[in-house]
C-alpha positions as CSV (number, residue, x, y, z in Angstrom):
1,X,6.3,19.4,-43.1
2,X,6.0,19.9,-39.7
3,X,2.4,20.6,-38.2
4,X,1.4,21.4,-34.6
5,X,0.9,18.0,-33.3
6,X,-1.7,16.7,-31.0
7,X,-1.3,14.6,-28.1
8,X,-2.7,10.9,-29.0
9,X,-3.1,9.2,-25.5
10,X,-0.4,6.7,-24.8
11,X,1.0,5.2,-28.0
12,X,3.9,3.6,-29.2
13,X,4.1,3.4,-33.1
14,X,6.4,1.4,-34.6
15,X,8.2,1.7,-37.8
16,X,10.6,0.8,-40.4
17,X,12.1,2.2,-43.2
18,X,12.6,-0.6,-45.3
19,X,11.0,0.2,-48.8
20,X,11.2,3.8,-48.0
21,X,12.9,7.2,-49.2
22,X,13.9,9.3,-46.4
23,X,10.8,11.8,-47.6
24,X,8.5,8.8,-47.7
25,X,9.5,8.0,-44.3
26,X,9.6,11.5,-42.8
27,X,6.0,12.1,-43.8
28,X,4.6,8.8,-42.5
29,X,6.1,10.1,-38.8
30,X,4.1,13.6,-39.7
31,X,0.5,11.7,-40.8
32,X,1.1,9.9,-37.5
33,X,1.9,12.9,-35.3
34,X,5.2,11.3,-34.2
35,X,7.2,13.8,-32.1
36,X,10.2,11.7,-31.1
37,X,11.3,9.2,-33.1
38,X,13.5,6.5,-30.7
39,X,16.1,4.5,-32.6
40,X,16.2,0.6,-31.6
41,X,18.9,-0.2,-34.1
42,X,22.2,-1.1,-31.5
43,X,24.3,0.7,-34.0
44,X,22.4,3.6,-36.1
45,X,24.4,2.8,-39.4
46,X,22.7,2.2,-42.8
47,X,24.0,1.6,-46.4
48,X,20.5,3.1,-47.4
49,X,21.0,7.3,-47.7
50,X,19.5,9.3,-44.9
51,X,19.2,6.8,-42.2
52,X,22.1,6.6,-40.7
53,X,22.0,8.5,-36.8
54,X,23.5,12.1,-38.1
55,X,21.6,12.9,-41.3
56,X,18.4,11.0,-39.9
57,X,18.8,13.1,-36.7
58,X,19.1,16.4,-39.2
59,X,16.3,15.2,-41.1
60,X,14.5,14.4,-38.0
61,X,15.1,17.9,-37.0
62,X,13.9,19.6,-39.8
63,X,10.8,18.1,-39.4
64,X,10.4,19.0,-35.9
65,X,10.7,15.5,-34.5
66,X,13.4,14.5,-31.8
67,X,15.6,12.2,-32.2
68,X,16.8,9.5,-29.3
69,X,18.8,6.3,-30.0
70,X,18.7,3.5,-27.5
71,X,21.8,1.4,-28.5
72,X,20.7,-0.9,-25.5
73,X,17.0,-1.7,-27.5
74,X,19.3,-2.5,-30.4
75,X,19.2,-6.5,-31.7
76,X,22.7,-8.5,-31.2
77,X,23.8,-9.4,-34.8
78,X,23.8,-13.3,-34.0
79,X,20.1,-13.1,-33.2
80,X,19.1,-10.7,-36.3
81,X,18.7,-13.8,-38.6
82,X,16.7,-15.4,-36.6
83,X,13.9,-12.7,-37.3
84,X,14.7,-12.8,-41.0
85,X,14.4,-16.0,-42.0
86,X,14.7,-18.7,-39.0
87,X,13.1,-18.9,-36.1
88,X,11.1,-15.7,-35.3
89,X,10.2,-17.6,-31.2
90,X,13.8,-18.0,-30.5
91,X,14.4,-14.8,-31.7
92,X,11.6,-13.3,-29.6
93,X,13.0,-15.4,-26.3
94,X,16.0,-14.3,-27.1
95,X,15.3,-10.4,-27.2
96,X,13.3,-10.9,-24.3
97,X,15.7,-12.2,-22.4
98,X,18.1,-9.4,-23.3
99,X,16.0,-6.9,-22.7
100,X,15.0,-8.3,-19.1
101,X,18.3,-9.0,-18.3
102,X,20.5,-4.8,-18.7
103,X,18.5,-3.4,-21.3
104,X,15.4,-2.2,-18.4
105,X,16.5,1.0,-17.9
106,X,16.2,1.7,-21.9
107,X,13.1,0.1,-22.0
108,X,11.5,2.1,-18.9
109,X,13.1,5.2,-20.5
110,X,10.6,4.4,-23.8
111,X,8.1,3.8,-21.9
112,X,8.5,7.0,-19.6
113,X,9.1,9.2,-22.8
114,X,5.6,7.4,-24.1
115,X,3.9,9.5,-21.6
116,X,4.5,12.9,-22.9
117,X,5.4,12.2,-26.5
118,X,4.4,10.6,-29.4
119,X,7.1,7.9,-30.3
120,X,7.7,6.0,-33.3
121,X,10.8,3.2,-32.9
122,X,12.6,2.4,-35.3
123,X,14.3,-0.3,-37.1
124,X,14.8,-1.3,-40.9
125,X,12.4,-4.0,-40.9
126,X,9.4,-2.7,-42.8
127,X,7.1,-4.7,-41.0
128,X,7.0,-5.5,-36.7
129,X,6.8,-9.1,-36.9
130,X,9.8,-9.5,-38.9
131,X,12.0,-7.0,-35.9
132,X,12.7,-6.9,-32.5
133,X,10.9,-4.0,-32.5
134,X,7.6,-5.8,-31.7
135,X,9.2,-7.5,-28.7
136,X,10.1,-4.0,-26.8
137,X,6.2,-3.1,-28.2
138,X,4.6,-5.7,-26.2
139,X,7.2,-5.3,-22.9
140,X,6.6,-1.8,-22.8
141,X,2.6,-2.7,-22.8
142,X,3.4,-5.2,-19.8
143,X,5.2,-2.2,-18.0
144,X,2.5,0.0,-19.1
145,X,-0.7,-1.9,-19.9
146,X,-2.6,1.3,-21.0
147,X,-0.5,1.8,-23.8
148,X,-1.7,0.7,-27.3
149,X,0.6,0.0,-30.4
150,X,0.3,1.2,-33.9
151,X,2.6,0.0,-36.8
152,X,3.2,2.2,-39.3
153,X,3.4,0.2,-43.1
């Protein structure tokens, strides 16, 4: 699956696998030229087969995509539901927050990487809105106001 790549000038995708097979997934990264797929879950477990960090990272690998996990990008548990179902503008304050307050160095680490590769972050949450991913999207564009965002559906 894995194709030589081209350099797409300063953009963070954003994805989730909700929905998806590990193939389905793996060749939405490859349409999108992702090179280096950073992981924004705080712990990479899932129930679903083939996303949780080892055999994702394998997968990942196969593929010719690298593999990072920032734990420190990752959502705290007690704020998850309010993404899900309550209030998605608490939720956003409060991943804000966290990631001004210790999570900087994680973020500036993205949006370092964003410079030479073609990242995808990840999450379960099919769609942005519905994450936390969406808040590191747009605080990596006030870091780095010439990057653009793509989500992948």
């Amino acid at each position: 699956m894995a194709v030589a790549r081209s350099r797409l000038p300063r953009t963070i995708y954003s994805v989730g696998y909700e929905g998806l097979t590990l193939e389905q997934f793996l060749r939405r990264l490859d349409d999108n030229h992702v090179t280096t797929l950073v992981d924004v879950r705080m712990n990479a477990a899932s129930r679903k087969p083939g996303f949780s960090k080892r055999k994702l990272e394998s997968a990942l690998f196969g593929a010719g995509i690298a593999y990072v996990h920032e734990p420190e990008l990752g959502n705290p548990p007690e704020n998850r539901e309010n993404f899900r179902t309550g209030d998605r503008e608490l939720g956003r304050r409060r991943m804000r927050t966290r990631l001004e307050n210790g999570s900087g160095a994680a973020l500036q680490r993205v949006v370092e990487l964003s410079k030479n590769e073609n990242i995808a972050l990840l999450c379960v949450e099919r769609f942005a809105v519905s994450c936390h991913r969406q808040v590191i999207t747009e605080m990596a564009c006030e870091i780095q106001p010439a990057l653009k965002t793509v989500e992948i559906a």
